[in-house]
C-alpha positions in Angstrom: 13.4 -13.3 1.2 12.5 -14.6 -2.3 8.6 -15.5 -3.9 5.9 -13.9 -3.5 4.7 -12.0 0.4 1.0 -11.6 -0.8 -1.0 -13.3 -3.5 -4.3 -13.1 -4.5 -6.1 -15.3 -7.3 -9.8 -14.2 -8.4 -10.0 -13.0 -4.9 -14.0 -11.4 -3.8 -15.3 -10.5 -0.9 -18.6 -8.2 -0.2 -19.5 -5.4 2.3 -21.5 -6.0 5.3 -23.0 -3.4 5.2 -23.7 -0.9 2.4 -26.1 -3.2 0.5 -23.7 -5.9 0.4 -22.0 -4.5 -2.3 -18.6 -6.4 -3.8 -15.3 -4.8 -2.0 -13.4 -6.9 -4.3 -14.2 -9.0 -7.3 -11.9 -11.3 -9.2 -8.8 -9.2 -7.8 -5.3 -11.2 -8.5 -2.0 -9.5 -8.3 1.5 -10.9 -6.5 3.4 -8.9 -4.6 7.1 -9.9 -4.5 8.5 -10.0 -1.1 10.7 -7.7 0.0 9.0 -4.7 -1.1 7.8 -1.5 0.3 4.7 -1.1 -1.2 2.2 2.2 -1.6 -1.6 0.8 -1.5 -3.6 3.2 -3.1 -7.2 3.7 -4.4 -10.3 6.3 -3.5 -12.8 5.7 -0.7 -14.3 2.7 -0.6 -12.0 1.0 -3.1 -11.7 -2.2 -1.0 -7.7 -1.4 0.4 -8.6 -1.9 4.4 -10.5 -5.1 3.1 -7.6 -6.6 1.2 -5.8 -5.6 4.2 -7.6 -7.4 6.9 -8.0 -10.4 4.0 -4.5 -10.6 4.0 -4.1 -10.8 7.8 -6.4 -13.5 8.2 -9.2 -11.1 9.9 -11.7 -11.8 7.0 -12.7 -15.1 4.6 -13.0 -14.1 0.9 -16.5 -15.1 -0.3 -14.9 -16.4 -3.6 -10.7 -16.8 -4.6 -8.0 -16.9 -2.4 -5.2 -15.1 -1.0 -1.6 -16.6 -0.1 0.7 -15.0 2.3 4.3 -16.2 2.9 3.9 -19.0 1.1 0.3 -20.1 3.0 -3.1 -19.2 4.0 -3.4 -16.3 5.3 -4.2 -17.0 8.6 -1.4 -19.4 9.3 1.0 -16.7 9.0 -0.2 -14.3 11.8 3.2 -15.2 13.6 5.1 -14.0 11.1 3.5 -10.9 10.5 1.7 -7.6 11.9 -1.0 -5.6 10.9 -1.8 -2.0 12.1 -5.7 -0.9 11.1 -7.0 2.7 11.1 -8.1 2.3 14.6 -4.5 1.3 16.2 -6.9 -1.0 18.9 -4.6 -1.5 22.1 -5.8 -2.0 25.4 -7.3 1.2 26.8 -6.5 0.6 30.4 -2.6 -0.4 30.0 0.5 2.0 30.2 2.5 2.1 27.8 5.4 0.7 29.4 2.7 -2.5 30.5 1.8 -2.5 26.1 5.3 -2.9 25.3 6.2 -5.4 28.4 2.8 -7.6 26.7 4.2 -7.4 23.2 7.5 -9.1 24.4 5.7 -11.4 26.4 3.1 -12.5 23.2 6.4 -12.5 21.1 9.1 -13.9 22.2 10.9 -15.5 19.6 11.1 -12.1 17.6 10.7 -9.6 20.1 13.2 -6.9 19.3 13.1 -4.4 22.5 15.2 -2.2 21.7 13.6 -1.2 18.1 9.8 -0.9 20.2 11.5 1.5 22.6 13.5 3.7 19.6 10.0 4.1 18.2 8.0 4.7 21.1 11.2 7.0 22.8 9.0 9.8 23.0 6.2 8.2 25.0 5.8 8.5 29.1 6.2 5.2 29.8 3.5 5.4 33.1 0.7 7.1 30.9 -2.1 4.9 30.2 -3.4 4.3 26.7 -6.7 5.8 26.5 -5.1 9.1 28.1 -2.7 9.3 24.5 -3.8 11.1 21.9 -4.6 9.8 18.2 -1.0 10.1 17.4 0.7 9.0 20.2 -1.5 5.6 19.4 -0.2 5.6 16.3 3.4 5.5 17.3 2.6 2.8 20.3 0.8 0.4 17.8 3.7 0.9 15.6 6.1 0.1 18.2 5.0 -2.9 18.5 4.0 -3.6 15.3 8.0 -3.0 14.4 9.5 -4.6 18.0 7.3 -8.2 16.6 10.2 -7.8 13.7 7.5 -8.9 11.1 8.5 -10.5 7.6 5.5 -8.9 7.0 3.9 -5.4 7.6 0.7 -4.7 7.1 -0.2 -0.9 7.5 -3.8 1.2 6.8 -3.6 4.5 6.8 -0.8 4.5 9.5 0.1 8.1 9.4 -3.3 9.7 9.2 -3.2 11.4 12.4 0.1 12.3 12.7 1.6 15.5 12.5 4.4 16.1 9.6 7.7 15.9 11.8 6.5 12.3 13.5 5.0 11.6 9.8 8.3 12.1 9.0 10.3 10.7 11.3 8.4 7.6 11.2 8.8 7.0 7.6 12.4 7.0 7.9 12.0 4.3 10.7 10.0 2.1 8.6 12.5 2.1 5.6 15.6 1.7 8.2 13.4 -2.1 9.1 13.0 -2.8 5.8 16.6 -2.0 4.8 18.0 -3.6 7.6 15.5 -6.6 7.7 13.8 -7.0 4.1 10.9 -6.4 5.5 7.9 -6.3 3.4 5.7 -3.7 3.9 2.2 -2.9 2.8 1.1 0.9 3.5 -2.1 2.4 2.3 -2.3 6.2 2.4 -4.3 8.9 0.9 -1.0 11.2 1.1 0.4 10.8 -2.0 3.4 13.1 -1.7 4.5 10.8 1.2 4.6 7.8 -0.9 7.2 9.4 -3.5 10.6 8.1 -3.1 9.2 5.7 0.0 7.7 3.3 -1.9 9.6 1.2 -4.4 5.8 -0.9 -5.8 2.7 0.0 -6.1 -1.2 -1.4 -6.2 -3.9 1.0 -7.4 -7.0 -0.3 -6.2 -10.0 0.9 -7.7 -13.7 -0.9 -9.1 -12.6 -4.1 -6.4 -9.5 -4.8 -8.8 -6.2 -4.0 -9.0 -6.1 -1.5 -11.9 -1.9 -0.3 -11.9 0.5 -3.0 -10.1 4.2 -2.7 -9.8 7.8 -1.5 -9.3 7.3 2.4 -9.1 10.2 2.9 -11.6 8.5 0.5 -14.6 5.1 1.8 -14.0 6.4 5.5 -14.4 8.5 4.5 -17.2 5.7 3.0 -18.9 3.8 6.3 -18.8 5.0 9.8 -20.6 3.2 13.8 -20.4 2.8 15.0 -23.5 2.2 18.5 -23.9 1.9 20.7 -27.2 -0.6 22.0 -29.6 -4.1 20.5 -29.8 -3.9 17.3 -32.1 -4.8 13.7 -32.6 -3.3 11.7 -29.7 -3.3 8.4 -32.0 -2.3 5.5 -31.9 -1.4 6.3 -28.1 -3.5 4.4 -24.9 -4.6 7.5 -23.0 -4.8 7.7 -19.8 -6.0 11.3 -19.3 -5.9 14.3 -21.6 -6.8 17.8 -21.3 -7.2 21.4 -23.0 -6.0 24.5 -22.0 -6.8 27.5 -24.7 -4.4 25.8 -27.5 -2.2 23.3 -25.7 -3.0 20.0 -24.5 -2.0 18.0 -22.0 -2.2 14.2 -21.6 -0.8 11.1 -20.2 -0.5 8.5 -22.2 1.2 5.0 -22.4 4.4 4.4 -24.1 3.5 1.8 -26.3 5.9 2.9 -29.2 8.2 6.1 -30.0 6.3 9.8 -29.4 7.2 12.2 -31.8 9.6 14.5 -29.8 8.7 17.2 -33.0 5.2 17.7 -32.1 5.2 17.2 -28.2 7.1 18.3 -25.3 7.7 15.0 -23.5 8.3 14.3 -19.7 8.0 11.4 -17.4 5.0 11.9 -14.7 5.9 12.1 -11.5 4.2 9.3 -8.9 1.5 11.7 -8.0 0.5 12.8 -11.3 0.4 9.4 -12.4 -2.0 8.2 -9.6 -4.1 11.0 -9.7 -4.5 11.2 -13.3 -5.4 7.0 -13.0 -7.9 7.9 -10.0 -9.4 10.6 -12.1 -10.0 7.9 -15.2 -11.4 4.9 -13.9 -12.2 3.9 -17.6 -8.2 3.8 -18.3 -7.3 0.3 -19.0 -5.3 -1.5 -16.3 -1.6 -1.9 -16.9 0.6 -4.5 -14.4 4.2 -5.6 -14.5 4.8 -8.9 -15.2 5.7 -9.6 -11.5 2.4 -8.2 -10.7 0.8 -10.4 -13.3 2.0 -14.0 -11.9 -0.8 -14.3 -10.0 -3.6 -13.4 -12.7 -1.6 -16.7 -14.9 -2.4 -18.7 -12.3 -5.7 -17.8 -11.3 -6.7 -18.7 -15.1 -5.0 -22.0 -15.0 
């Protein structure tokens, strides 16, 4: 696949509820298909909205949002989104679920990827009998056996323990090696993301505040640590004192004296958490994050 899987242009939309609030406001980024992409952001950041934008389930109250090439909802087919809930019908078996995703997909139906995923499930047990996480695996059975371009995923692994956690992860990077599947995963389990995730959109303030490949973004950063002195000219994303050392992430934006600092790359998780604890730290996206923002302006 080549272009973009997912792009948004000045995209808003506001809570029902809480006030009415903005989820998002002006929000543009492009996500290049083929990725396997870590949404992330705090509570209330607006990810399961850009989700369910993206999947057609919502109408943005000001922008727009392309996926696949068209508008949003035109591309349901070609797609599948699993929400925090995992709804499936309560009073089906399992094996009935699966037998009704081939049926309501039978173009891309791939049977024997929704049984590998759901292999450890007793086929006569009736869905509102499974627990949370054997709803999770079920809804990603089908989600995977659909053989999506597109894979939309909030919070999939929430209520799983870490083996299935585990074993699933490997599952979903097998379809998108195998496939080029695109996939979109939010997650509050940042550990998880690390060496899974190969992009990256930090949503925080209803905009995309840290968008692309994993490897440029971390690149782009460096931990400085050393004796307590003027951090200029460098952007800084974080800092901190402990007795006489400092400690900060900053942006590389020019050479850093390797004299007066100790100088490592951030891992993934220090680099979102030290974004997540800064909301004031200036955005920073790739340039094929930044497509989208171009032509939003134009």
């Amino acid at each position: 696949m080549t272009g973009a899987a997912i792009e948004a242009a000045g995209l808003g939309m506001k809570y029902r509820s809480r006030g009415g609030g903005w989820a998002l406001r002006d929000c543009s980024f492009r996500l290049p298909a083929g990725r396997v992409c870590a949404l992330v952001g705090p509570n209330g950041a607006g990810k399961s909205t850009l989700l369910a934008l993206a999947a057609g389930f919502l109408r943005p109250a000001e922008g727009t949002v392309r996926v696949l090439g068209g508008a949003a909802g035109e591309a349901r087919a070609r797609m599948a989104f699993v929400a925090q809930d995992k709804p499936l019908y309560p009073q089906l078996t399992v094996a009935e679920t699966l037998w009704a995703g081939a049926e309501l997909n039978p173009a891309t139906w791939d049977q024997d990827t929704a049984e590998r995923i759901a292999d450890q499930l007793p086929r006569d047990a009736v869905v509102r009998n499974l627990s949370g996480g054997q709803r999770t695996r079920l809804a990603l059975a089908l989600a995977l056996g659909k053989r999506p371009e597109l894979l939309l995923l909030d919070e999939p692994m929430a209520d799983l323990d870490p083996l299935a956690r585990h074993q699933l992860m490997g599952a979903l990077m097998a379809e998108a090696a195998e496939h080029s599947t695109t996939i979109v995963m939010s997650s509050h389990i940042l550990a998880e993301l690390e060496g899974a995730c190969d992009y990256l959109l930090l949503v925080d303030g209803g905009r995309v505040r840290l968008g692309g490949e994993t490897d440029e973004l971390l690149a782009a950063h460096a931990l400085l640590t050393g004796p307590v002195q003027d951090l200029a000219p460098h952007t800084v994303v974080e800092s901190r004192t402990t007795g006489r050392r400092l400690t900060a992430l900053v942006r590389r934006e020019g050479p850093v004296d390797d004299a007066a600092w100790e100088i490592a790359e951030p891992s993934l998780e220090e680099l979102l958490l030290a974004h997540l604890r800064s909301p004031q730290a200036p955005a920073l996206l790739t340039p094929s994050t930044e497509a989208a923002r171009e032509v939003a302006a134009v």
